[in-house]
N, C-alpha and C positions, 0 to 999 in steps of 0.2 A: 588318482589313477583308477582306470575303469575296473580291474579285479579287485581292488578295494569295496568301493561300490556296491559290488555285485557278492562279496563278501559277508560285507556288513548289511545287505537287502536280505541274505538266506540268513543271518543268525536273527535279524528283525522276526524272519517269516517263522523261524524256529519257537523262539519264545513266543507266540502268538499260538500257533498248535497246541505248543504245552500246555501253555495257559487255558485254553480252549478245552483241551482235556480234562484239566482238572476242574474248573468250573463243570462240566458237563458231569465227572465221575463224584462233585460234590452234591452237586442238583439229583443225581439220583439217588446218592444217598438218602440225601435229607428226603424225599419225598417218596421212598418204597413204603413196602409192606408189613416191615420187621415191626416189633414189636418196642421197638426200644426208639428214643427218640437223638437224633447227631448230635453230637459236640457243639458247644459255644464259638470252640474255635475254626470249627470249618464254616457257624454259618458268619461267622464276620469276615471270612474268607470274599465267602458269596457278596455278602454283604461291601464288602471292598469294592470287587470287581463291577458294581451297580455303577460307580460313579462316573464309569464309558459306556456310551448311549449305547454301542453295537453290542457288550456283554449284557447291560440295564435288559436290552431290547428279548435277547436269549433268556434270561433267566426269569424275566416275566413271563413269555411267552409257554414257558416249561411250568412256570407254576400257575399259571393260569390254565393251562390245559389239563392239570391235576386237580384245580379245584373243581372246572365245569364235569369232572365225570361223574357216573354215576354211582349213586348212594351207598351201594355195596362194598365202593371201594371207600369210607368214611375217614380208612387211617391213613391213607395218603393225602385226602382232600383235609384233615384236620393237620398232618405238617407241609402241609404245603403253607397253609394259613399260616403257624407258628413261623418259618421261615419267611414269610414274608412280613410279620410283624416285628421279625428282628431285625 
């Protein structure tokens, strides 16, 4: 039935958001200015969410553009690095 459908397309579109958030809210984690370096277990989180090209695509692109900054900013471009070697 078409409200089934259309159901199950918003709880699809739902989990995708979340999702989306959370990679986003784990990606800045891992790649601010604190002092302290994330958890193992949010970057295998990251690390998960790699193996879907259009998250892969995001979270490269997010630490890719942490690495290319400039020098001053050295502790975010050194976990960006570490995140991307886990």
């Amino acid at each position: 039935n078409m409200l089934d459908s259309i159901v199950k397309a918003a709880s699809g579109l739902k989990e995708k958001v979340a999702t989306k958030s959370e990679v986003s809210k784990i990606l800045n984690e891992a790649t601010n200015n604190d002092n302290w370096n994330i958890s193992n277990s949010k970057l295998q989180v990251l690390a998960d969410h790699t193996y879907d090209w259009n998250e892969y695509n995001t979270i490269m692109k997010h630490l890719w553009g942490k690495i290319s900054s400039k020098p001053k900013n050295w502790r975010q471009i050194f976990k960006a690095l570490h995140a991307m070697e886990y």
